[in-house]
VODRENMAR-790133 format. One record per residue (C-alpha): x, y, z. Coordinates in Angstrom, 2 decimals. Example, Ala and Ser with C-alpha at 12.3 -4.5 7.8 and 13.67 -1.06 7.14 Angstrom:
12.30;-4.50;7.80
13.67;-1.06;7.14
END
This chain:
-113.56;-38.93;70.68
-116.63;-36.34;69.67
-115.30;-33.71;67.31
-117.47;-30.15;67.85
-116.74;-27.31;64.82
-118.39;-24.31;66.72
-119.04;-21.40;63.72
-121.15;-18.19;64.32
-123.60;-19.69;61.73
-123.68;-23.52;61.38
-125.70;-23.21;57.65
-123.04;-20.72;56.39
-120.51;-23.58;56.82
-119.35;-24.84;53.12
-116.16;-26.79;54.26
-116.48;-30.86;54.31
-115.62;-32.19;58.03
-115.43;-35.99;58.31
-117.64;-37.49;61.29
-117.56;-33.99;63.14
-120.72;-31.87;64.51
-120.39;-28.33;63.14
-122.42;-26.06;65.87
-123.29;-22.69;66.67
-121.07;-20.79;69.20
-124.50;-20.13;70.92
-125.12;-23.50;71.59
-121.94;-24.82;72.62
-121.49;-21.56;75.08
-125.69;-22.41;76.29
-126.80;-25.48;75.76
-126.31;-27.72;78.76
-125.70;-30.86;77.14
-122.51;-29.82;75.84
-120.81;-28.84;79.19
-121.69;-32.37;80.12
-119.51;-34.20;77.49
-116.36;-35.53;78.19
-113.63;-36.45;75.30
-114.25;-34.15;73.24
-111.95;-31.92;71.12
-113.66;-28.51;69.72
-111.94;-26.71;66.69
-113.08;-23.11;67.56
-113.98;-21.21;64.46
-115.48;-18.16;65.42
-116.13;-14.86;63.72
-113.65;-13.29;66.67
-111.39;-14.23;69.65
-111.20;-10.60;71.25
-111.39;-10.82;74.77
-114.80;-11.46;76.25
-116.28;-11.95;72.93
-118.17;-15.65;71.77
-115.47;-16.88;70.12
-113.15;-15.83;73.03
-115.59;-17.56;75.73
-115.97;-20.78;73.57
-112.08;-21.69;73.95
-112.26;-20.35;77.57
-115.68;-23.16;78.50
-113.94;-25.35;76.51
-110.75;-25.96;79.01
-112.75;-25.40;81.80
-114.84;-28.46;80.84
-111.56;-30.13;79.94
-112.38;-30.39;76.19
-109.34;-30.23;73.57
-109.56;-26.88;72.11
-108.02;-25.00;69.02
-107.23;-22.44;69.58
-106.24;-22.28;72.91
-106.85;-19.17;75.58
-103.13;-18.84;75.41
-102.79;-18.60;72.04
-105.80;-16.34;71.57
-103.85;-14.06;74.64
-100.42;-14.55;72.45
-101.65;-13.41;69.73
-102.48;-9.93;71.09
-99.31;-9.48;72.38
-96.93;-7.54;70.68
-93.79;-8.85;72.76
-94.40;-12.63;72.03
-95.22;-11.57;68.14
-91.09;-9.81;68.26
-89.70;-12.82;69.70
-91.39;-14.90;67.57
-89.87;-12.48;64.36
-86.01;-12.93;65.97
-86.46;-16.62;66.62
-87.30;-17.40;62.88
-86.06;-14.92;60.87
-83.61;-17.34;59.01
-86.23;-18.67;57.59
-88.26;-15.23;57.11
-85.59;-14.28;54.97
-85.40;-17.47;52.74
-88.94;-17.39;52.26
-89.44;-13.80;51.77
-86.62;-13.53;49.47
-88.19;-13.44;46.11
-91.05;-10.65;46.86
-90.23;-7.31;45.47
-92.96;-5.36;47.78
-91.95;-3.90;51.07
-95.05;-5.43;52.53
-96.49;-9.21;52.42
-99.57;-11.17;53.44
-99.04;-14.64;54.78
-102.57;-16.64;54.91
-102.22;-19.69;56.74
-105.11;-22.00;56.74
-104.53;-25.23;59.16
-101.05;-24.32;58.70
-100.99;-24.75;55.46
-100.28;-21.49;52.30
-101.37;-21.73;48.60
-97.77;-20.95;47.80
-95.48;-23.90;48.40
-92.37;-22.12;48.60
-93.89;-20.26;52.05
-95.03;-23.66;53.36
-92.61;-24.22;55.93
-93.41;-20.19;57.00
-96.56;-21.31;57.39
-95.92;-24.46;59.21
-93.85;-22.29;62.16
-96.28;-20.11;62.41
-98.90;-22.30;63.02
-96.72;-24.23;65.38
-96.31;-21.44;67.43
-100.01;-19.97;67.10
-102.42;-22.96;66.62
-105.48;-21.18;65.12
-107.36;-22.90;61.78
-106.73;-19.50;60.07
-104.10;-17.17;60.62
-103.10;-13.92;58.67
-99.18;-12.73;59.07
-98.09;-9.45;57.95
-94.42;-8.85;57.17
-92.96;-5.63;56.78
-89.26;-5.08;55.00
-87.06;-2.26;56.01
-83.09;-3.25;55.91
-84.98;-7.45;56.29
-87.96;-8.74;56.66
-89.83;-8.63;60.15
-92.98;-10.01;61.03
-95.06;-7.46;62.60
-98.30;-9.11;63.66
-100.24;-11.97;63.15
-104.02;-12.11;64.30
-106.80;-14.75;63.72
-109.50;-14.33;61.41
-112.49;-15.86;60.66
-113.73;-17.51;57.32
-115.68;-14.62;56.17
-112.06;-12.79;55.61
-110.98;-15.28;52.96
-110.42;-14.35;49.63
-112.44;-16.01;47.04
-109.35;-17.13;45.12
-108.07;-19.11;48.19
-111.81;-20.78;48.88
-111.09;-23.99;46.73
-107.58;-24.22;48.17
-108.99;-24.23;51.87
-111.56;-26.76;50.63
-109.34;-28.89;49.99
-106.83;-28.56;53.23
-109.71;-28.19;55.41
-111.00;-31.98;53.86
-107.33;-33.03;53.84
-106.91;-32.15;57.47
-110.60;-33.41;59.22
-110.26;-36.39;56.84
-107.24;-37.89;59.07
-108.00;-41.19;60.11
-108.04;-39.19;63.64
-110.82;-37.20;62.51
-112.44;-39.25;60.24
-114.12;-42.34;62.14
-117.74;-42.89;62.30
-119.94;-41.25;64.75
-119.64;-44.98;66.95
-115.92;-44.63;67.64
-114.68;-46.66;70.14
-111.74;-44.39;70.99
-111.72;-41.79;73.70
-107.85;-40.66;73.33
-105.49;-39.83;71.20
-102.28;-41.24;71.35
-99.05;-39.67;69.02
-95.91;-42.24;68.70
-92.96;-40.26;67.47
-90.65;-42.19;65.25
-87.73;-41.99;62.94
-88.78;-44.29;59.78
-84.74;-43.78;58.80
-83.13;-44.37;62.05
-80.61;-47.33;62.12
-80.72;-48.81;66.02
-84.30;-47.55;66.90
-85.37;-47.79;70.41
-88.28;-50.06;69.33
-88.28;-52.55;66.07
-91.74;-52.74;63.45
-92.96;-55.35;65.54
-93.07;-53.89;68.93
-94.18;-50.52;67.39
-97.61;-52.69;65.91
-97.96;-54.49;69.22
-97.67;-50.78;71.35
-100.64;-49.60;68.52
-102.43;-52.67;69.69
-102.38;-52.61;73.02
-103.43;-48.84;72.38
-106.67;-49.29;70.57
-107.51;-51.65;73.12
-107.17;-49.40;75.94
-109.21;-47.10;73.78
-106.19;-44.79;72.15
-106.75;-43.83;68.68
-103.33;-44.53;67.55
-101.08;-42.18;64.86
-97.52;-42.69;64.06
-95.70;-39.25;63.58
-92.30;-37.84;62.98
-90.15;-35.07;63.96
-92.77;-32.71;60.77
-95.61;-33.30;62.69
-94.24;-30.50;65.69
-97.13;-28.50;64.83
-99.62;-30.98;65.61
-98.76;-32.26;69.07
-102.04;-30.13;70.90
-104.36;-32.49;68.54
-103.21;-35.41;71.27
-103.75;-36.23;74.38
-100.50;-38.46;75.04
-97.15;-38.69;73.11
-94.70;-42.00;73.67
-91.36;-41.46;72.05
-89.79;-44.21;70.14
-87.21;-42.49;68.69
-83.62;-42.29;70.64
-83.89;-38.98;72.32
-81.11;-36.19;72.89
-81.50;-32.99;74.94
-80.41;-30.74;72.04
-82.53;-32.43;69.61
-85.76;-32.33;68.36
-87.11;-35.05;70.73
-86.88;-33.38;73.67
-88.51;-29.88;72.29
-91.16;-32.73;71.35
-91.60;-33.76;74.80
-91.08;-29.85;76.28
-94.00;-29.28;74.06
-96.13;-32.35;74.97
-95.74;-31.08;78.53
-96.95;-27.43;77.67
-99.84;-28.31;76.18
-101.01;-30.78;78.85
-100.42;-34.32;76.96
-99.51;-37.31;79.25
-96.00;-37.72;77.90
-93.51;-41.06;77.85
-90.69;-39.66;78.09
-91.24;-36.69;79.87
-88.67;-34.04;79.25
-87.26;-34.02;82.97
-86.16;-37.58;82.32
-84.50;-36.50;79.26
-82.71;-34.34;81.08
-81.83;-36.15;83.79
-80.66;-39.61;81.89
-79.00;-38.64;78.40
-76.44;-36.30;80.67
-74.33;-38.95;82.85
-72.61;-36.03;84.35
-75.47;-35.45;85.73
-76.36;-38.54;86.76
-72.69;-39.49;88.07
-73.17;-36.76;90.39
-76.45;-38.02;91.21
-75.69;-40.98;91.96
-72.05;-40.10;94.02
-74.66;-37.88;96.52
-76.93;-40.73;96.96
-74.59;-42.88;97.86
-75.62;-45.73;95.00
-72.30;-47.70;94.33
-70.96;-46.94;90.79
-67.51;-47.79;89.12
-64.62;-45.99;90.45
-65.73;-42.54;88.61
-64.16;-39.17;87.90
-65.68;-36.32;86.48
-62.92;-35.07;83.98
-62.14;-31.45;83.35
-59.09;-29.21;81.22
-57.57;-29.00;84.91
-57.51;-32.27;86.09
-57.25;-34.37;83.20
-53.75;-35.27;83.79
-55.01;-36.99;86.92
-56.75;-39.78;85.52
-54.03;-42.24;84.56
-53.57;-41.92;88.30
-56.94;-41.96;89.52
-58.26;-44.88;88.07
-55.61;-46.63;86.41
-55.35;-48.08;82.86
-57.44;-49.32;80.85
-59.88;-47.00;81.77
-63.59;-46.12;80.18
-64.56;-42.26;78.89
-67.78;-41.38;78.51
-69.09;-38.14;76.06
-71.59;-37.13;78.53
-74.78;-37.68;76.02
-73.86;-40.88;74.72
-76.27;-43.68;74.14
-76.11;-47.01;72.59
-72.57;-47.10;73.96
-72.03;-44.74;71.29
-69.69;-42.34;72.54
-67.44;-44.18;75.15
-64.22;-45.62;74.53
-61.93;-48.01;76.59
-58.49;-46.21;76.52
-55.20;-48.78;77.06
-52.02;-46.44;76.72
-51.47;-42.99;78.04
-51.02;-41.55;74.76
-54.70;-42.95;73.86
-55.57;-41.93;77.19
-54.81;-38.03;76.43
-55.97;-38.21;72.02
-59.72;-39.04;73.16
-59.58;-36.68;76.26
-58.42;-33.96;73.56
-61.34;-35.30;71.46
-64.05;-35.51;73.72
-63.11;-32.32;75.41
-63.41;-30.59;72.41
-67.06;-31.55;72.23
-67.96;-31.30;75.92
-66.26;-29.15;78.93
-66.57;-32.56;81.24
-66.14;-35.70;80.33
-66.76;-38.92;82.83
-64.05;-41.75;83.09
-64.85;-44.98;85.07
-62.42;-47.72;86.21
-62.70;-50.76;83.71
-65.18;-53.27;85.07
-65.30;-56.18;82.52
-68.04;-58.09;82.56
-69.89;-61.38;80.76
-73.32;-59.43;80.51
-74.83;-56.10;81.96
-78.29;-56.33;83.79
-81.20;-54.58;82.46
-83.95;-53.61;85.03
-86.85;-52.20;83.28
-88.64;-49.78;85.77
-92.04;-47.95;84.68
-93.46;-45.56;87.88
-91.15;-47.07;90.71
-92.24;-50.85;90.04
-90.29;-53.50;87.92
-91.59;-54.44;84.33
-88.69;-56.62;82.81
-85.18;-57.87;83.44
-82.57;-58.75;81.00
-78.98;-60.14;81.08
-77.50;-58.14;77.90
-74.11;-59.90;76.80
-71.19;-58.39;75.22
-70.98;-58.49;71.63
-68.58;-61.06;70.64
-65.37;-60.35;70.65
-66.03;-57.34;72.38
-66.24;-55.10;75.60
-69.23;-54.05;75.34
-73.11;-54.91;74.28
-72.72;-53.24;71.33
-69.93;-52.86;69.02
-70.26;-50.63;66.41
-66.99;-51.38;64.12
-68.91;-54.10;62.81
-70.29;-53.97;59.06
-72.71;-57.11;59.69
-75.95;-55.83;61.52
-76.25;-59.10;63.09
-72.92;-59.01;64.29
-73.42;-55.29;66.66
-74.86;-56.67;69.25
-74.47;-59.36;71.86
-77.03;-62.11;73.04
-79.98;-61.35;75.19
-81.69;-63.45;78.30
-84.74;-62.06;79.26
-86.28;-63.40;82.98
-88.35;-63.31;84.94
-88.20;-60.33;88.04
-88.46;-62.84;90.49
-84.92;-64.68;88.86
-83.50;-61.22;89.51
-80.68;-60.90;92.26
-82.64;-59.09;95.70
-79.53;-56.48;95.30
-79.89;-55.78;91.79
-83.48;-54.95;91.79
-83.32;-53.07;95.04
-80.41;-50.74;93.39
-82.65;-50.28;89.88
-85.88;-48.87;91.86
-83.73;-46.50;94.42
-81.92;-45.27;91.41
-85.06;-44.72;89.47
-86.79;-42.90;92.61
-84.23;-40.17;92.05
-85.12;-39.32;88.78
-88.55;-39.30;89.15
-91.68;-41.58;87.54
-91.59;-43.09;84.08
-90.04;-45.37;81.84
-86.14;-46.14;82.37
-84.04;-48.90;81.95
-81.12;-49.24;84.16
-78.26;-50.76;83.54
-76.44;-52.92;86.49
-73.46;-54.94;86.49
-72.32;-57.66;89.09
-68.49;-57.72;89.97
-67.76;-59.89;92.45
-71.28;-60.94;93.67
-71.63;-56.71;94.24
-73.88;-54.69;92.20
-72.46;-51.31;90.12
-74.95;-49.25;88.84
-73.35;-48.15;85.46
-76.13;-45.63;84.00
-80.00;-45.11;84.06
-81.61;-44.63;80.33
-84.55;-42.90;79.43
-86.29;-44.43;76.47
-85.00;-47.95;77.00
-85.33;-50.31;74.07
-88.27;-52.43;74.06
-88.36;-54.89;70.94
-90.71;-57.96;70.30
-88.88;-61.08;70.87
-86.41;-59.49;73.46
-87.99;-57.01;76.19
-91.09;-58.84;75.73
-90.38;-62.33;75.73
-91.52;-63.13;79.49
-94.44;-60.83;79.62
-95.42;-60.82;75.95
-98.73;-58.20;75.19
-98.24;-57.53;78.63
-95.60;-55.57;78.60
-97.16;-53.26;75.97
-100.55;-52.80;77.54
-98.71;-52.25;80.95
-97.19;-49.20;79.46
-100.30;-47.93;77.61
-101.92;-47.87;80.80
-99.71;-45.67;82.56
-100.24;-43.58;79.88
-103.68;-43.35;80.04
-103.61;-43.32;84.10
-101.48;-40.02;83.44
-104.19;-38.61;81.39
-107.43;-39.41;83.57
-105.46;-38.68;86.78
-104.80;-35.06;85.48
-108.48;-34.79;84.76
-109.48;-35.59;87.44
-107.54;-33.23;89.38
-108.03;-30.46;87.23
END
């Protein structure tokens, strides 16, 4: 991808930018053969942004000729407006006040230069900010009264730099064009930019090392520059054009904001926060499924008013389900009234509604893996042994949490079961989901739909090998060109 730095005056540019063409705002905003690229991302550092001006009209050309720009119209229109800047002061003023609470002045200067401040102790300040208002430099003025409260922020241009910071801007400005993202030689064979969000530290991760080198392979071949990032790197989710999260996602969590973001700023996004929604809430998707008419377990959606009712309703033992549990984390098999009523008290405590099933034991759960309404894999997921379900988590032995796994082909899949996984999937919408089936008595049961399915090498993969990982890359990348094109 062709990186533009568009400056009032190309030869008074003194910061080093790997493999990027620093250009004059007059060129960029005249000269044809810039409208005519495609893939390119322009870092927009004008003299000004007010409306109208160069600097305003380079960011607005830019999105009208679908380049990447920084900063965006929006932000350059958020920035002037005095409502968004007093939100902005309420949402973070916990950690105004921490980082404001040395300074003896009534007044302080925050510089923030690619989201970065000399003074460590203000760097994760600096980092919100720039989160919310992605400009290279930004200048926040606080004002103390009773507490500290921001009371504007603006853009400025390099010229408004203090000589004392110069060296330290160098140096972020090298750190931050030097990425290997920004850093490739003028011949780069990669059009995109692709962010996979991870959690180094997390102990069941929706894909294992292997799987997460083979998805950065089939990337770069599809013509993805490829960058690994964590839940630090909020900030920096404009700099992509898709994000595919590989780290077990939660609604109230920083995975989904992730994804909410993604969507805001245009990125083709796996999964997309409607599906997160939708399939880490199964009283949602019990009622979902209840209006469609899909067969489920006996189910009950269990209240303070009617939890007396279950024993009744569905008999013991019986299944409860907190209603964002995944990883069959979260859901208990109950065998006794009294244990029947201690998790109810438990769970309730947690969640208003809770969802209890009938007890449908079973050798092995199917897996249907769906991406955009069409089958990708199928799996037969045993019970761990000794246990009820696939995964039992009492055990101390990794190897001992989870049961075996059969991966076939879809055309060894039962008609019924694959019919139920795609019209249970069309109700949630396109992406990537793996639903979970199981047969009782030759019948299918749909038991839940999951967002972010796991997809490890030597399991998921094992019938369609690469496959499987450039299958999903491409729908990616179809979900970037498509909105292109229609834009």
């Amino acid at each position: 991808m062709k990186k533009l730095i568009v400056v009032n005056n190309p030869r008074a540019w003194t910061l080093e930018a790997a493999s990027a063409e620093v250009i004059s705002t007059r060129d960029y905003l005249t000269d044809p053969a810039y409208a005519r690229l495609r893939n390119v991302r322009v870092f927009n550092l004008s003299r000004e942004y007010r409306y109208q001006s160069k600097g305003y009209y380079v960011s607005l050309l830019a999105e009208a000729r679908g380049h990447k720009v920084i900063p965006s119209v929006k932000t350059i229109q958020d920035l002037k407006t005095p409502a968004i800047v007093r939100i902005i002061s309420d949402e973070l003023d916990d950690l105004i006040q921490r980082s404001l609470r040395h300074i003896k002045s009534d007044t302080f200067v925050l510089s923030i230069y690619f989201g970065e401040n000399v003074a460590k102790q203000h760097h994760r300040l600096a980092q919100e900010l720039y989160r919310l208002f992605q400009a290279p430099f930004l200048r926040a003025r606080f004002t103390r009264s009773k507490q500290w409260t921001l009371q504007s922020i603006r853009a400025i241009s390099m010229s408004e730099i203090p000589e004392a910071h110069l060296d330290f801007v160098r140096e972020t400005a090298r750190h931050y064009f030097g990425r290997q993202r920004y850093g490739r030689i003028p011949a780069d064979p990669f059009i995109y930019d692709l962010a996979i969000l991870v959690n180094p530290n997390e102990p069941a991760p929706p894909s294992n090392k292997k799987a997460l080198a083979r998805f950065a392979e089939a990337a770069e071949q599809a013509g993805f520059s490829v960058e690994f990032i964590t839940r630090d790197d909020y900030s920096r989710i404009g700099e992509f054009d898709a994000l595919f999260i590989r780290e077990t996602t939660s609604v109230n969590h920083h995975t989904y904001r992730f994804a909410r973001r993604a969507q805001s700023e245009g990125l083709a996004v796996i999964d997309d926060p409607d599906a997160i929604l939708r399939c880490t809430n199964k009283v949602y998707l019990a009622e979902l499924m209840q209006n469609a008419r899909i067969r489920t377990p006996k189910t009950m959606i269990v209240h303070a008013e009617n939890r007396d009712a279950v024993e009744a309703t569905l008999g013991l033992p019986c299944v409860l389900k907190l209603p964002d549990s995944s990883f069959s984390q979260g859901v208990v098999k109950t065998t006794t009234p009294e244990q029947l009523q201690s998790e109810l008290t438990r769970m309730l405590a947690q969640s208003d509604l809770v969802i209890a099933q009938t007890y449908s034991p079973t050798p092995f759960d199917w897996r249907i893996g769906v991406l955009d309404g069409q089958p990708l894999y199928a799996c037969k997921y045993f019970m761990a042994k000794g246990h009820w379900q696939i995964y039992d988590w009492t055990k101390k032995k990794t190897d001992d949490i989870e049961g075996d796994v059969e991966t076939l082909p879809i055309a060894e899949v039962p008609e019924a079961v694959l019919r139920m996984a795609l019209r249970a999937t069309r109700l949630i919408g396109n992406g990537l989901f793996g639903v979970d089936i199981k047969d009782i008595d030759g019948k299918p049961y749909l038991i839940e739909i999951n967002d972010n399915p796991s997809l490890d090498a030597g399991v998921e993969d094992a019938v369609l090998g690469d496959a499987l990982y450039a299958r999903i890359i491409q729908a990616l990348k179809y979900r970037i060109e498509h909105r292109r094109a229609a834009g």
